[in-house]
C-alpha positions in Angstrom: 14.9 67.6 -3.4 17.0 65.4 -1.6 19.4 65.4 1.2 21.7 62.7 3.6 23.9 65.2 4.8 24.3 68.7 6.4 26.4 69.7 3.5 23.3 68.2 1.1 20.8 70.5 3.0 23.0 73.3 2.2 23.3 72.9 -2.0 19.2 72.2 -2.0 18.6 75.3 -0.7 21.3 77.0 -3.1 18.4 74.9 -5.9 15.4 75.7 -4.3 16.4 79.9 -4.1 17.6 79.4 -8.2 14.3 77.7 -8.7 12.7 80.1 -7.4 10.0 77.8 -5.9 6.9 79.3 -4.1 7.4 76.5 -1.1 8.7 73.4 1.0 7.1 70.4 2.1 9.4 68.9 5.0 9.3 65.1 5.4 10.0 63.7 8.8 13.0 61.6 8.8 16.0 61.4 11.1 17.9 63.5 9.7 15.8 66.8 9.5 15.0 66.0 13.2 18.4 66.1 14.4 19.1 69.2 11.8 15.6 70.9 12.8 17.5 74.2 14.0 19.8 74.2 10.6 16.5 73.3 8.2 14.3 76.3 10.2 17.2 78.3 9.7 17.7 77.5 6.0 13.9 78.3 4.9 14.0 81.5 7.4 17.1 82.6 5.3 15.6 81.6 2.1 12.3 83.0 3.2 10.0 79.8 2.2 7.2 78.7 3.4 7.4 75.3 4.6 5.2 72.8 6.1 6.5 70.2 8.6 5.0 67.1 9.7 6.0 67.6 13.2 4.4 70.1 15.5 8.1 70.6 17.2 9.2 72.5 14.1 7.0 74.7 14.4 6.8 75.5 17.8 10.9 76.2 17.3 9.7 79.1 14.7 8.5 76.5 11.6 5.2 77.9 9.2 3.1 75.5 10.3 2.7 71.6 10.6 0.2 68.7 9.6 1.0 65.2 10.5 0.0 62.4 12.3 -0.8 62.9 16.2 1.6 61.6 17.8 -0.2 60.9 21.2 -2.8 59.1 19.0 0.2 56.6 18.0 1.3 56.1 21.2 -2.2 55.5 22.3 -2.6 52.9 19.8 0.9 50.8 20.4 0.5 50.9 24.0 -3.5 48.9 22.9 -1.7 46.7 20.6 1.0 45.9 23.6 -1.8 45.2 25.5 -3.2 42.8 22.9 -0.3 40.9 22.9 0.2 40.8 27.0 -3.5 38.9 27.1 -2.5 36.7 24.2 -2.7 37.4 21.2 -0.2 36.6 18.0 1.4 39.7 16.7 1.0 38.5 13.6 -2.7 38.2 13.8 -3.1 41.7 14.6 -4.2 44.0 12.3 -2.1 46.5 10.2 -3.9 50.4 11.8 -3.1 53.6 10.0 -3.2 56.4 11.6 -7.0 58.4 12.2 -5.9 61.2 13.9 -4.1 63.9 12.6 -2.8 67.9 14.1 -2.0 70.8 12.6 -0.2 73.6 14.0 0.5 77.3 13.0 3.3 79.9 13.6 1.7 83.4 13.2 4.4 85.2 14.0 6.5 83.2 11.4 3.7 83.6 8.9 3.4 87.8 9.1 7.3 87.3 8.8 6.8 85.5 5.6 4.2 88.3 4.7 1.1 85.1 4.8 -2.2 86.2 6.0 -3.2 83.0 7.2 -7.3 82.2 6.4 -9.4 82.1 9.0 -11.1 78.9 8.2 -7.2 77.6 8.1 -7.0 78.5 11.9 -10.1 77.1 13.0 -8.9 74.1 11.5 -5.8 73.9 13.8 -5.4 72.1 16.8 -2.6 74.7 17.9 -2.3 77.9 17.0 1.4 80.2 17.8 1.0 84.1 18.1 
């Protein structure tokens, strides 16, 4: 699904309850972060399962989230600023992806949702909500 708006947030959930779908993947983008209160409410109403990329969403009532660290990306611009303050040509840095990665989970959210969240799933998380 797709949405640019508020209003287009709305009609996808009106498809994804008539679909009948078993659950959401959230992409992080502008606009679900400015509408994270309005998206958390929408799969609370619509009792989805949804996982975020940003640990915020969850710790705002979200099922759980998986995503880059994001003190692992600041860590790694404020090295390539460094770089570039001794010298070096931006453009003859290399391109990094990202090697670290979080995941965080909402129990309380998940017994809502009637999940009984494995155990080897928790003891993979870097943050678990109860």
């Amino acid at each position: 699904m797709e949405a640019s708006s508020d209003a287009d947030l709305e009609k996808a959930f009106s498809t994804l309850a008539e679909t009948k779908v078993a659950g959401l993947a959230v992409a992080s983008n502008p606009l679900f972060n400015n509408l994270r209160d309005h998206v958390l409410a929408l799969t609370t109403r619509s009792k989805l399962p949804a996982v975020y990329e940003l640990r915020q969403f969850v710790a705002a009532g979200g099922l759980m989230s998986y995503g880059t660290s994001v003190p692992d990306v600041y860590r790694q611009i404020g090295v390539y600023a460094g770089r570039v303050l001794k010298g070096e040509k931006p453009e003859d840095l290399p391109v990094l992806e990202p090697t670290k990665f979080d995941m965080a989970i909402n129990l309380r959210t998940a017994k809502a949702l009637g999940i009984d969240m494995p155990t080897s799933i928790l003891l993979r998380a870097n943050e678990v909500i109860e």
